[in-house]
C-alpha positions as a printed Julia matrix, in Angstrom:
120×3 Matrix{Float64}:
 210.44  -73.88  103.0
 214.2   -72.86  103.1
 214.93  -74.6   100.03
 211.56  -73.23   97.9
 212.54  -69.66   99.17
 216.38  -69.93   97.95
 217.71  -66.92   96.37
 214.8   -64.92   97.43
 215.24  -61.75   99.83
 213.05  -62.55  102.97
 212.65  -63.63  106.46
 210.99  -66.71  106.6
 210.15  -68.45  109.79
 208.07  -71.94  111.75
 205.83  -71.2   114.13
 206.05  -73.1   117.0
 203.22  -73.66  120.38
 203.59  -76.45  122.85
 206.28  -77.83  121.48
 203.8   -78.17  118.27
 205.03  -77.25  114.75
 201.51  -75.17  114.15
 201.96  -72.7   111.15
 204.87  -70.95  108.95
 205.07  -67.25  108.3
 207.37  -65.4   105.9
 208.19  -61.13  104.71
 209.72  -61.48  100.95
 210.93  -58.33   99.51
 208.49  -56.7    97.09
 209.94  -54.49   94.39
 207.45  -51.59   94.02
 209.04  -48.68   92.46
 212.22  -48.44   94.0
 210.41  -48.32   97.67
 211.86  -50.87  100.41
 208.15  -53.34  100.72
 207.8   -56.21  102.42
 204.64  -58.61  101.67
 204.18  -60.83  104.85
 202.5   -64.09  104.21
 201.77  -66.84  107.03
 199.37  -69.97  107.69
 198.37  -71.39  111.32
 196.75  -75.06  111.02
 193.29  -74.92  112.13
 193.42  -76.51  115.58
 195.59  -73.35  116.53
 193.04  -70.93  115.29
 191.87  -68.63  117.68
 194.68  -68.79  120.3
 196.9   -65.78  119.47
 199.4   -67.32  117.75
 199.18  -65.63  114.7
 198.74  -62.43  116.1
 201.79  -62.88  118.02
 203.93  -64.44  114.84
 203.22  -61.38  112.89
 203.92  -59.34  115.51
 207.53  -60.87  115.91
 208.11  -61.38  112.16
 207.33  -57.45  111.42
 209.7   -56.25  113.94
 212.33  -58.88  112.36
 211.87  -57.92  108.75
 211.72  -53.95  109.61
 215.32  -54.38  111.43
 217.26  -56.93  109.06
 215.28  -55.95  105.72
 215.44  -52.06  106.63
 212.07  -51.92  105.24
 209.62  -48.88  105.1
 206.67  -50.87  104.86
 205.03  -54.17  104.71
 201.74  -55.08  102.79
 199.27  -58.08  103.3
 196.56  -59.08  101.26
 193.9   -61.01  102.62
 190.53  -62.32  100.94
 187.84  -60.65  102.28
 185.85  -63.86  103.53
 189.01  -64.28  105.85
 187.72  -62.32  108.76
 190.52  -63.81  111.47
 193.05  -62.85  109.24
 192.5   -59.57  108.31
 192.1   -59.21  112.38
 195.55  -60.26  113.03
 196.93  -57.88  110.48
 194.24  -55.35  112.04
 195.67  -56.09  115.54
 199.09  -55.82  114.52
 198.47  -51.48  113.05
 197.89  -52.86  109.94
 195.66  -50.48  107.98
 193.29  -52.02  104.99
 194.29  -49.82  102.18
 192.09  -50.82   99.26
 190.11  -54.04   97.62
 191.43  -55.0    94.64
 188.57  -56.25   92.24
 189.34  -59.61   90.54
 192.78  -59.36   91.88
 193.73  -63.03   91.95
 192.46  -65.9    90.0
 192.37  -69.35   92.18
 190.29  -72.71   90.49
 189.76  -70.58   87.53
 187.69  -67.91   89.55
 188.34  -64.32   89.82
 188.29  -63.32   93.58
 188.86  -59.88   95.24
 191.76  -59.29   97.78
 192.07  -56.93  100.41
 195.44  -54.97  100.73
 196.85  -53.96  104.04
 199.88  -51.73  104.89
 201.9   -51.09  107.91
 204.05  -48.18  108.03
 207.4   -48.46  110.27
């Protein structure tokens, strides 16, 4: 992950229960106009779902990015069939912002993201 990311402007980090390497999460720096933006990305393998973890890992990686990044804000965008992880943004003062039609185009399909925004 280091080695993809290199060059980039981010805080990038494993996530880690029971000793477990379970998940990654990341903030990269967004340029949107001149404002400081953070996009926060992150993946928990599916026999951690359900446990916190993520909730927690975004949790910790916001409060990292906002101090080292001196962001003012940092966006997520979820698709909105992924219920548990617009949650953890939700649970984390995340607000959902708007749906972006057609947004992103995976196997050749068009599909709809949600966008999410936390204010420091």
């Amino acid at each position: 992950m280091v080695a993809e990311n290199e060059g980039k402007e981010g805080v990038w980090r494993s996530i880690w229960a029971d000793g477990q390497l379970v998940g990654s999460i990341s903030v990269e720096r967004k340029d949107e106009g001149g404002q400081a933006i953070g996009e926060i990305g992150y993946m928990i393998l599916t026999p951690w779902w359900s446990q916190g973890i993520g909730t927690e890992a975004v949790r910790q990686i916001c409060e990292i990015a906002f101090q080292e990044m001196a962001l003012e804000q940092i966006i997520g965008q979820v698709f909105p069939e992924n219920v548990a992880s617009a949650r953890v943004l939700e649970k984390n003062g995340f607000r959902l912002e708007e749906t972006k039609t057609g947004a992103v185009v995976k196997g050749g399909k068009a599909l709809d993201v949600r966008l999410y925004r936390l204010d420091f």
